[in-house]
N, C-alpha and C positions, 0 to 999 in steps of 0.2 A: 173390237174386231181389229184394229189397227195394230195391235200391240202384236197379238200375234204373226200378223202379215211384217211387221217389224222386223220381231224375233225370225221369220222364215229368210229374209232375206239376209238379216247379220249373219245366220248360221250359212248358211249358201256363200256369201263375201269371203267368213272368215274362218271357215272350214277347207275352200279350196287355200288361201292362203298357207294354211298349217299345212295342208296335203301336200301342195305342188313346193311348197320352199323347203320341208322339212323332212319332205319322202321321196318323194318323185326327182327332186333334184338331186339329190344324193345317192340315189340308183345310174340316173344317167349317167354323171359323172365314174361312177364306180366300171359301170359297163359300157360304156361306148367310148369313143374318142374325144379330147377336149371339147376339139370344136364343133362335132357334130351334135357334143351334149350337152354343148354352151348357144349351140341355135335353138336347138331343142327347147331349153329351158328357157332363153328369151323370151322365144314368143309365149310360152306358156304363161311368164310373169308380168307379159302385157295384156293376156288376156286378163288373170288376176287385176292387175291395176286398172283397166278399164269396167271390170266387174265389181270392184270399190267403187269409181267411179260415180256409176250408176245408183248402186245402194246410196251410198251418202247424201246423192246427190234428190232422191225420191225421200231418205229420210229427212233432211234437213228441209226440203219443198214441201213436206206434209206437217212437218215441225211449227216453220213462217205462216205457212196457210191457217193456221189453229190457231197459234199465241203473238204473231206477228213479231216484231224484235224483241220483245217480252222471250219467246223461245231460247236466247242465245246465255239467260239467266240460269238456265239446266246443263246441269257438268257436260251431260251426254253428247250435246248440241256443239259446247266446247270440245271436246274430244274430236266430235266427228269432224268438224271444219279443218283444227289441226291435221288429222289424217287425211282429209280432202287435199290440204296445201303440201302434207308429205308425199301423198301420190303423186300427187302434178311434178313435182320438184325430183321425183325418182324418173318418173316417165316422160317427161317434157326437157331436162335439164342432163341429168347423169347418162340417162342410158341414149338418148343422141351422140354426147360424146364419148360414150364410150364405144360406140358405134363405129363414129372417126376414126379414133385410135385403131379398131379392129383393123377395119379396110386398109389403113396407113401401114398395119403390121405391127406387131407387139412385138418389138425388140428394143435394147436401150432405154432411152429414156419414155418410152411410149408405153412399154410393160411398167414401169414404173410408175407411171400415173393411170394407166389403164387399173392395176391394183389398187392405187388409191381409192379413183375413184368407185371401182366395186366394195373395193374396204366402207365408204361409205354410205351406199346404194345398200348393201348388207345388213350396215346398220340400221336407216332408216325400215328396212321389211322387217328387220326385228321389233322394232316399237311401235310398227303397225301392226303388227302380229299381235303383242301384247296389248296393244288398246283394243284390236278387237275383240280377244279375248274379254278384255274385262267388259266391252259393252255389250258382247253376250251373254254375259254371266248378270249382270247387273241394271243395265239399261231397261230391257222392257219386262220386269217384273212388276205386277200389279200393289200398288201402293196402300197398304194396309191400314185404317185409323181407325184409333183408340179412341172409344166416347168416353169419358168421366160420368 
């Protein structure tokens, strides 16, 4: 039963991820004005991150609760923690400061690092994006054995 309420919640995580970073942002941007479609898309990519979050945070709780630190032996469990600390580190770290920058005004040397740091904000949603990807594609498939 679990597996499925898994799978429900990966796909839910890491569907809006694909959605709001690879569709939705790329419309506002295209139609509306920078900054009204770079607020737009913030908040939308903190609700994603606190919607990770959550997920990781109930899968890896239900993980410890079964196998106890014996759990952290399954790749999946690695994965998810990584993306746990990639979330925090986009959400808690980059996007405060990029925050600053904003309010400071993006010019000179503030556009400057303000790009960086989305340059890098960027990258990590990308390899969240692929980890989830692969942990819904792989993770809660039921485990098939072979008797001899």
């Amino acid at each position: 039963m679990w597996l499925t309420g898994e799978r429900i919640l990966l796909t839910l995580w890491v569907g809006s991820l694909w959605a709001i970073g690879y569709i939705v942002a790329p419309v506002l941007f295209n139609e509306l004005d920078r900054s009204t479609a770079g607020n737009i898309a913030g908040q939308l990519f903190t609700l994603v991150s606190y919607l990770g979050l959550f997920v990781v945070t109930v899968i890896l709780f239900v993980a410890f609760t079964q196998n106890g630190l014996a759990a952290m032996q399954q790749w999946r469990n690695r994965i998810l923690l990584l993306v746990f600390v990639l979330i925090m580190v986009g959400q808690f770290v980059l996007h405060p400061m990029m925050a600053e920058l904003k309010s400071a005004g993006l010019e000179g040397a503030n556009a400057k690092q303000f790009a960086t740091l989305h340059g890098v904000s960027s990258i990590l949603y990308m390899i969240n994006s692929l980890f989830g990807l692969a942990l819904v594609t792989w993770s809660a498939q039921p485990k098939i054995q072979i008797e001899d």
